[in-house]
C-alpha positions in Angstrom: 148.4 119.3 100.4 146.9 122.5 98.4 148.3 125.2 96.3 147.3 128.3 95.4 147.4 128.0 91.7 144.7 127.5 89.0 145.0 124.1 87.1 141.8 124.7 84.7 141.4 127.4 82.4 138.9 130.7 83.8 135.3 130.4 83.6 132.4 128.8 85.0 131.6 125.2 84.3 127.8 124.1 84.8 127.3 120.4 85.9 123.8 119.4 85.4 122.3 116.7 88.4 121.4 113.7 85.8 125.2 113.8 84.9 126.4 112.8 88.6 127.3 108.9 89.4 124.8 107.6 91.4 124.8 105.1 93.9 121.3 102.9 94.9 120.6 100.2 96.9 117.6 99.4 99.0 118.2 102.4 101.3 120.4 104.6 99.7 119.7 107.0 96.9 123.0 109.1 96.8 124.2 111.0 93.7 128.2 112.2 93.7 129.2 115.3 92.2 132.9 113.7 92.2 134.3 110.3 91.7 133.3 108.4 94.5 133.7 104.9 95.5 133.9 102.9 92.2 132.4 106.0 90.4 135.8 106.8 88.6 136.6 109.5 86.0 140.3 111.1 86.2 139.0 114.8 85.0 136.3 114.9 87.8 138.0 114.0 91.2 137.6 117.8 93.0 136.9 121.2 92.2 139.8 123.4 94.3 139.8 121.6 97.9 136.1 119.8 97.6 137.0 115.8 96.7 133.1 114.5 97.8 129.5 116.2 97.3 127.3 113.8 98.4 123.8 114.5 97.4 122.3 111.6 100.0 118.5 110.3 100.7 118.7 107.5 103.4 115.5 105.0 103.7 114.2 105.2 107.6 115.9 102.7 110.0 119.1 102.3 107.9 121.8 104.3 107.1 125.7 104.0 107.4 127.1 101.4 109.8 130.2 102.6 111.8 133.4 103.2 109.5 136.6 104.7 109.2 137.9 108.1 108.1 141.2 109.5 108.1 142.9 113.4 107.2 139.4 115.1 105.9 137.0 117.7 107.0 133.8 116.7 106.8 130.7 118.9 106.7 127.0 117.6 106.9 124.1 119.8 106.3 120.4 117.8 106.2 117.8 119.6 104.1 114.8 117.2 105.3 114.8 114.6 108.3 116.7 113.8 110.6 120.2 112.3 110.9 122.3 110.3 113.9 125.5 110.9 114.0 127.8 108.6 116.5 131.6 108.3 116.3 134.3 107.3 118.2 135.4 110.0 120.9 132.5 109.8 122.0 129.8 112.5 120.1 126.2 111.2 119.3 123.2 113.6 118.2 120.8 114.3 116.1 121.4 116.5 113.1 118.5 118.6 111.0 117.9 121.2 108.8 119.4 124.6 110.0 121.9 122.9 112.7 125.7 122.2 110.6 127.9 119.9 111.9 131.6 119.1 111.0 133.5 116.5 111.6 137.5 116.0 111.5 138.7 113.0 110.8 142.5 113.7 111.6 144.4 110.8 113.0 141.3 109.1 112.3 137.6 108.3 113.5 135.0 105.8 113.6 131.4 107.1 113.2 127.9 106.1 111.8 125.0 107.9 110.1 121.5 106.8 110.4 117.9 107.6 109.8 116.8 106.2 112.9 116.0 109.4 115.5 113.4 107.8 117.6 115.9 105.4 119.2 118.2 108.0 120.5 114.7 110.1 121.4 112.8 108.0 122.6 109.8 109.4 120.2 108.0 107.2 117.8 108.9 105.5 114.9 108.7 107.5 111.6 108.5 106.8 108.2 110.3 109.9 106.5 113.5 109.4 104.8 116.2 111.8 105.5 117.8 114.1 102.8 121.1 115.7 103.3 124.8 117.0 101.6 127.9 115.7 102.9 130.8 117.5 101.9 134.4 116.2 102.3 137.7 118.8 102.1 141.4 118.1 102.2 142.9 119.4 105.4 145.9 122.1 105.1 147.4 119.8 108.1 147.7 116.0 108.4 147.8 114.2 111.7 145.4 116.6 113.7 143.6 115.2 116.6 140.0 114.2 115.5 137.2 116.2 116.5 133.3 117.5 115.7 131.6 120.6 116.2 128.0 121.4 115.4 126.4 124.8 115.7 122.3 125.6 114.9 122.3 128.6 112.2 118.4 128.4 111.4 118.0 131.8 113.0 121.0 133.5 110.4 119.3 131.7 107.2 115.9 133.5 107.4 117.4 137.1 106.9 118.1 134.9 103.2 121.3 135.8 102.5 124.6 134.1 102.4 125.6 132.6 105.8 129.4 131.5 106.9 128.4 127.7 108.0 132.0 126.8 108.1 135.4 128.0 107.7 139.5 128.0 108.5 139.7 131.4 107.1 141.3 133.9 109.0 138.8 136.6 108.0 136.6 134.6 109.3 138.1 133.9 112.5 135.9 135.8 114.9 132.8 134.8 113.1 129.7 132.3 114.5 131.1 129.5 112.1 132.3 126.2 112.3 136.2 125.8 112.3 137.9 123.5 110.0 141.3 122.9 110.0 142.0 124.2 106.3 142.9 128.4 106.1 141.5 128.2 102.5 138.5 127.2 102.3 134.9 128.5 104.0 131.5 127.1 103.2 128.3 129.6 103.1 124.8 128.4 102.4 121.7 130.7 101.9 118.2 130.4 102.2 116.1 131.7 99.1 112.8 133.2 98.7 111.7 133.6 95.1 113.1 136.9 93.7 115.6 137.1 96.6 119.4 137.5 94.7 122.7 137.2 96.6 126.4 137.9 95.1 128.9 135.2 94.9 132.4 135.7 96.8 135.0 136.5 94.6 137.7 133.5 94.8 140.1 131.3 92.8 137.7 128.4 93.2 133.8 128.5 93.7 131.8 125.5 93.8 128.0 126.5 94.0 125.8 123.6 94.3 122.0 124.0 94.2 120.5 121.1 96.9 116.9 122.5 96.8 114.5 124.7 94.0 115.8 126.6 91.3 117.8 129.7 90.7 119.1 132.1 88.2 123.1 132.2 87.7 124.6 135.5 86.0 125.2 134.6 82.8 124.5 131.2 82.6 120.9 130.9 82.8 118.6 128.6 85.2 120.5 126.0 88.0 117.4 123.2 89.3 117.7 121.2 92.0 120.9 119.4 91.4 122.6 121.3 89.1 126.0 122.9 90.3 128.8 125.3 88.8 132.2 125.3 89.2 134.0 128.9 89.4 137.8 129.0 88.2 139.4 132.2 88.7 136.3 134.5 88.8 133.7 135.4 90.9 131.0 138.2 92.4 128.4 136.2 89.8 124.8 136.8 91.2 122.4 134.0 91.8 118.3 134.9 92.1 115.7 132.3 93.3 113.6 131.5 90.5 111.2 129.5 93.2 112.0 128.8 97.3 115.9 127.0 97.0 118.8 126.7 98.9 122.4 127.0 97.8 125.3 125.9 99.4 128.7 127.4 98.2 132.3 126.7 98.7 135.1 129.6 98.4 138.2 128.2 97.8 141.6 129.8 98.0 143.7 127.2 96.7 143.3 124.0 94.9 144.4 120.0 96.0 147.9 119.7 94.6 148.9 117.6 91.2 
């Protein structure tokens, strides 16, 4: 499904958050980096694996009724709220800031997505809406079995650097990540005091997307909150919080095939 050539000239592309479709209802504000749903645009369907970046805000009580995936990684990560997740083999929790989950979709997989806690809690109501990313990335492999795995980071984010939230990298193998079933592609995320700077990996394809605050990109000036830049063939750019933010970044080793 991937290979490991460049299909876009080198440099860094900045995508600025009031460019992104955006989908609204009653109890959805989502914005897609990517065509999405009947968002279309041929030049803008993925950056090197990454197909959907869902920048999501669900209303309390409502959310995503149970539907269908198939071949895809998926990888939540809530920045406010809370979020329950259900599927079909049998996984329910609740999701919140500083605990990633992923989920494969493989064969295929039924699941849900709500703002609506309290019922599987048993605590009262509340009236927050929930904030989160959903990221979606090819698999190397099609057919796998479906599966989930979630793992609570908090503790890594506070020393505010970069932070391995998921991978399928071999060099990342013995690491306290998520595994997802693509050898190409690993996901960090970073927690940002103002003034704190972190480097960049050094990869084929970068996609740095900026969910909360504001930072300073090498060379390329100020990123707000939903800005993003896409990396082709170059890397080890530094990023400095301008104001608390968090950045989640993908490093990409290979890019979805013509």
């Amino acid at each position: 499904m991937a290979a490991a050539t460049t299909s876009r000239a080198a440099g860094v592309e900045i995508r600025r958050a009031d460019d992104r479709f955006a989908t609204r209802t009653g109890w959805l504000d989502s914005k897609h980096s990517f065509s999405f749903g009947h968002h279309y645009e041929p030049a803008n369907t993925h950056h090197g694996l990454l197909l959907v970046n869902n920048d999501d805000i669900v209303a309390p009580g409502t959310g995503f009724e149970t539907h269908p995936h198939r071949d895809m990684e998926i990888v939540t990560w809530v920045m406010a709220g809370a979020l329950v997740h259900q599927d079909s083999i049998g996984t329910s929790g609740v999701i919140y800031p500083g605990l990633a989950q992923r989920m494969s979709a493989g064969t295929g997989i039924l699941h849900s997505e709500k703002n609506d806690a309290w019922r599987l809690t048993g605590a009262d109501e509340h009236t927050e809406p929930v904030h989160f990313v959903q990221m979606w990335v090819l698999p190397d492999t099609a057919g796998v079995e479906p599966g989930y795995e979630q793992l609570e980071i908090d503790g890594e984010l506070l020393a505010g650097g970069l932070v391995t939230v998921a991978s399928g990298l071999e060099r990342d193998a013995d690491q306290a990540a998520i595994r997802i079933s693509n050898k190409h592609a690993a996901l960090h995320a970073a927690r940002l005091e103002p003034g704190r700077t972190v480097t960049l990996p050094d990869a084929p394809f970068l996609h740095l997307f900026v969910p909360k605050g504001a930072v300073a990109l090498e060379g390329e000036g100020t990123l707000a909150h939903g800005d993003a830049a896409r990396f082709t063939a170059t890397g080890g750019h530094t990023v400095t919080a301008t104001e608390a933010s968090e950045i989640l970044v993908w490093e990409m080793h290979a890019t979805v095939r013509a």
